[in-house]
C-alpha positions as CSV (number, residue, x, y, z in Angstrom):
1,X,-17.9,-59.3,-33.5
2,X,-19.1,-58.3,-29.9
3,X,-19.2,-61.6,-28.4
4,X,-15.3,-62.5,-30.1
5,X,-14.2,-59.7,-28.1
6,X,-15.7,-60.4,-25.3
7,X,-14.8,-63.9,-25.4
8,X,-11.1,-62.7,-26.1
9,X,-11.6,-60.3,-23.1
10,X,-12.1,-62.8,-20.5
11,X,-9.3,-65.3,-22.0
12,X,-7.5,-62.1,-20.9
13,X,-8.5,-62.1,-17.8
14,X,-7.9,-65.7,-17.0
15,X,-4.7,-65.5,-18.1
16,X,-4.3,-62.7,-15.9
17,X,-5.3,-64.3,-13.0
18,X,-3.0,-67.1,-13.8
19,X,0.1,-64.9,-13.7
20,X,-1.2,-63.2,-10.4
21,X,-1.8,-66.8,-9.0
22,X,2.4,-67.8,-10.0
23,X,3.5,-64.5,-8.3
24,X,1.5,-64.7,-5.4
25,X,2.7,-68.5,-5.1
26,X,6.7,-66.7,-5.3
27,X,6.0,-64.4,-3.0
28,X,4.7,-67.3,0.0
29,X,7.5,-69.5,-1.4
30,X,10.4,-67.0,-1.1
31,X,8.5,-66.1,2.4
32,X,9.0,-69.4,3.7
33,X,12.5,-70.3,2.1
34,X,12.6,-66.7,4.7
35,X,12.0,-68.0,7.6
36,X,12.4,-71.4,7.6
37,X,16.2,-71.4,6.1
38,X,15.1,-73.4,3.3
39,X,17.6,-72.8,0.5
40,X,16.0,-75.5,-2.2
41,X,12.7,-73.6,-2.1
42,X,14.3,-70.3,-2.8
43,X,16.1,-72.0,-5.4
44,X,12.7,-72.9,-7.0
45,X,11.4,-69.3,-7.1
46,X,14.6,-68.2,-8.9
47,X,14.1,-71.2,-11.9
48,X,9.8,-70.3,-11.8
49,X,11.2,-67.1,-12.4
50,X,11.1,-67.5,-16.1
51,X,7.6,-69.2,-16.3
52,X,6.8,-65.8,-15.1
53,X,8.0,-64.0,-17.6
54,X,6.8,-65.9,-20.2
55,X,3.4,-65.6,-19.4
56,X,3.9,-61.7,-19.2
57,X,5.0,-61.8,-23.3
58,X,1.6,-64.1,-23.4
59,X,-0.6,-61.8,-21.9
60,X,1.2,-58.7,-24.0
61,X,0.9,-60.5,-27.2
62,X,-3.1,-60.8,-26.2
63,X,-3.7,-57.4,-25.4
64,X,-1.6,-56.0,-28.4
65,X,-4.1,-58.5,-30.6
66,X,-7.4,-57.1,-29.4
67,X,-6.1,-53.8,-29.7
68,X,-5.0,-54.6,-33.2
69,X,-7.8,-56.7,-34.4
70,X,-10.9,-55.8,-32.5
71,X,-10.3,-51.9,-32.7
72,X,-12.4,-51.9,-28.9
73,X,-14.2,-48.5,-28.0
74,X,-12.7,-46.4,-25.3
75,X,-13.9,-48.3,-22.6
76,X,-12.7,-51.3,-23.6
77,X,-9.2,-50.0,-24.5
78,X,-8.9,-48.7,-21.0
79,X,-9.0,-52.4,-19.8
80,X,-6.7,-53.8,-22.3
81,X,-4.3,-51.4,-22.1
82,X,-4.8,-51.5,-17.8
83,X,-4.0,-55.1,-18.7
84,X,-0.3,-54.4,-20.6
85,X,0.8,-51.8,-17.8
86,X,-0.7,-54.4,-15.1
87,X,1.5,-56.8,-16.4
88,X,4.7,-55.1,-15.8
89,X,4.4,-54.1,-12.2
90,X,3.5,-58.5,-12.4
91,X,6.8,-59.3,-13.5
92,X,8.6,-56.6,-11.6
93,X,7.2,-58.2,-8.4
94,X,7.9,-62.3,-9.6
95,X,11.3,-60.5,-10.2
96,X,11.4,-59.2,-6.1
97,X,10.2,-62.5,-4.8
98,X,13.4,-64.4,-7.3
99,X,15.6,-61.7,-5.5
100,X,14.6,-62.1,-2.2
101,X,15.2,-65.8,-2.1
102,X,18.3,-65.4,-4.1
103,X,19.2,-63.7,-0.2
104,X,17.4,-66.7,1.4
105,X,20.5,-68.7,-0.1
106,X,23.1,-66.8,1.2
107,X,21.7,-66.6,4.4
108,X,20.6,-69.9,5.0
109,X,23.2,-71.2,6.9
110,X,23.4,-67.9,9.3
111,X,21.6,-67.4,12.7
112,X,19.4,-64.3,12.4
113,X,20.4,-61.1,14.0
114,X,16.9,-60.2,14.8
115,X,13.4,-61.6,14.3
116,X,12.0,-61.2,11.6
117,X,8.2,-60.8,12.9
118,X,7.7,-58.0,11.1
119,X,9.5,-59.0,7.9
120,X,7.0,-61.4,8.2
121,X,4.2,-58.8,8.7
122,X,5.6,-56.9,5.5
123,X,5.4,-60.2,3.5
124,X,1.9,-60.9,4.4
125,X,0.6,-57.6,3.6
126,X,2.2,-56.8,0.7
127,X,0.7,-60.2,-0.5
128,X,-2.6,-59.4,0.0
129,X,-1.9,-56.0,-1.8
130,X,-1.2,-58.2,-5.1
131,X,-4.0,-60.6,-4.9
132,X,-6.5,-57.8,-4.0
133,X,-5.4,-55.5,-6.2
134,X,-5.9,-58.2,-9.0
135,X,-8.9,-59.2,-8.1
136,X,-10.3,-55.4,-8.2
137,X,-9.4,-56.0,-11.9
138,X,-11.1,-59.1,-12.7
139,X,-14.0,-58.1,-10.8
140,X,-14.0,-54.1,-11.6
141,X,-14.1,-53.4,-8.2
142,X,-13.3,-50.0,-7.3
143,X,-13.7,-49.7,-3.9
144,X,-11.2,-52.7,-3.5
145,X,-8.4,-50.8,-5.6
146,X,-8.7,-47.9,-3.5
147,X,-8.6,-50.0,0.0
148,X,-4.8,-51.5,-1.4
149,X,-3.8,-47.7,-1.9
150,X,-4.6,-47.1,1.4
151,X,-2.9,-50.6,2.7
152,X,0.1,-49.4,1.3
153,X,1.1,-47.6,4.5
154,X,1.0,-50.3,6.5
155,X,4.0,-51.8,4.4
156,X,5.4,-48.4,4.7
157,X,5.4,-48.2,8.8
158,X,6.6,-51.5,8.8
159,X,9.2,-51.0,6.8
160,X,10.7,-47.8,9.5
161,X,10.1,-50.1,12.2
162,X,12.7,-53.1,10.4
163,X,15.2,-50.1,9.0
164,X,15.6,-48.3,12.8
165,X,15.6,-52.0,14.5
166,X,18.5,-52.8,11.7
167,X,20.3,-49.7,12.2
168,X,20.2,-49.8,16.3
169,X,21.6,-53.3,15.5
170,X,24.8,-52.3,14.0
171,X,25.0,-49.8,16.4
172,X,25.3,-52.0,19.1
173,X,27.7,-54.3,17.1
174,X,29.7,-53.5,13.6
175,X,29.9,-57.6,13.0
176,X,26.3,-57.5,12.2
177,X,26.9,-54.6,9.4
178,X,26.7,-57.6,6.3
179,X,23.9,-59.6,7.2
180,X,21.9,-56.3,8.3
181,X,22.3,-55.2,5.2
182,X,20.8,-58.1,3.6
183,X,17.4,-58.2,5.7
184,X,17.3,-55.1,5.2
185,X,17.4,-55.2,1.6
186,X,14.7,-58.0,1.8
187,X,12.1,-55.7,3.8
188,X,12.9,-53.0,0.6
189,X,12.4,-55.7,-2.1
190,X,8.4,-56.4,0.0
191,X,8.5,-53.0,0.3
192,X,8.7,-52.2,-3.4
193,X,6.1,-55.2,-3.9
194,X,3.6,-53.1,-2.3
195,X,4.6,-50.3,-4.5
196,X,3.7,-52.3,-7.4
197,X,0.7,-53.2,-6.1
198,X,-0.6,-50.0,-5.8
199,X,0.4,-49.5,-9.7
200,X,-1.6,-52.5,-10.5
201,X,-4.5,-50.5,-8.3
202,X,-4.1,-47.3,-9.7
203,X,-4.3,-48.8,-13.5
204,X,-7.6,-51.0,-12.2
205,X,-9.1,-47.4,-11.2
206,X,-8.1,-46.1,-14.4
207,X,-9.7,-49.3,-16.4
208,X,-13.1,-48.3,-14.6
209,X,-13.1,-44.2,-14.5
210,X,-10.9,-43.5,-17.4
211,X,-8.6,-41.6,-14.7
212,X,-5.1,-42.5,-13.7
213,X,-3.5,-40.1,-10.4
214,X,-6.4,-37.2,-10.4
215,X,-5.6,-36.9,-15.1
216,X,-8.7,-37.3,-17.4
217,X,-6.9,-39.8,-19.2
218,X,-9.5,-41.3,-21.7
């Protein structure tokens, strides 16, 4: 019976890894439909969208199964059900990268107001976020969870630095008001990626210590 769950356990954890590997494939792809202008590529993240979400009803129906049929001790039900909250702050962020390039289209026939160097920053470091704080799952890394909490900052300042650049913009001219807007609201989408990322990482700590924010949970 041990070995079936176990075996189950890590069909879980590949699958896991898949969806982290299509979401962290959206988020470079709607970065460079970003930067480069490229409208078709964005386009592609919108339709990959829904492979997405499928896998997030696969991965569900998998955990809801071993829950169900293997009846796993306490330790083991702390990873599976890390696993189904995991999975929502998964599609929430495919769901960011679909909107940001859903932006990338309107925008790719404009000239940028402003650089987007630290856009760009934001992008890459929310990125690592997700694929760190995934592989702290997979692996039961602790120390790795806690290092994306702490990363999460970075997106934050980063974040001020594009909203007060943005703002100083439309100051200085009215006519950029729209497209200001819409950078702006690309920085919030990475900057709620990161977010979710640290949800992934907090529910990785909790799969390991039975704790989730400072609560005795299991």
């Amino acid at each position: 019976m041990r070995g079936r769950f176990d075996e189950q356990l890590s069909e879980l954890n590949n699958t896991l890894i898949e969806m982290g590997a299509l979401i962290e494939n959206a988020i470079f792809k709607a970065t460079n439909a970003l930067m480069m202008q490229d409208a078709e590529e964005a386009r592609t993240v919108i339709e990959n969208d829904t492979v997405i979400n499928a896998i997030e009803r696969e991965i569900e129906s998998k955990c809801l199964k071993l829950i169900l049929m293997q009846q796993p001790v306490a330790r083991d039900l702390g990873q599976v059900s890390a696993a189904l909250k995991m999975i929502t702050d998964m599609e929430r962020i495919g769901d960011h990268a679909a909107d940001i390039s859903d932006l990338c289209v309107y925008l790719s026939n404009q000239d940028y107001i402003i650089k987007l160097e630290h856009i760009s920053q934001m992008a890459e470091a929310a990125s690592k976020m997700v694929t760190e704080s995934i592989d702290a799952f997979v692996r039961k890394n602790l120390e790795l969870a806690q290092a994306v909490i702490v990363r999460d900052d970075t997106v934050d300042a980063l974040f001020a630095i594009v909203k007060k650049d943005l703002i100083g913009l439309i100051h200085e001219n009215a006519e950029y008001g729209e497209q200001a807007f819409d950078l702006l609201q690309i920085a919030k989408y990475y900057e709620r990626i990161g977010d979710h990322a640290v949800n992934i990482a907090e529910w990785v700590i909790f799969s390991i210590t039975g704790k989730h924010k400072d609560k005795q949970v299991l």
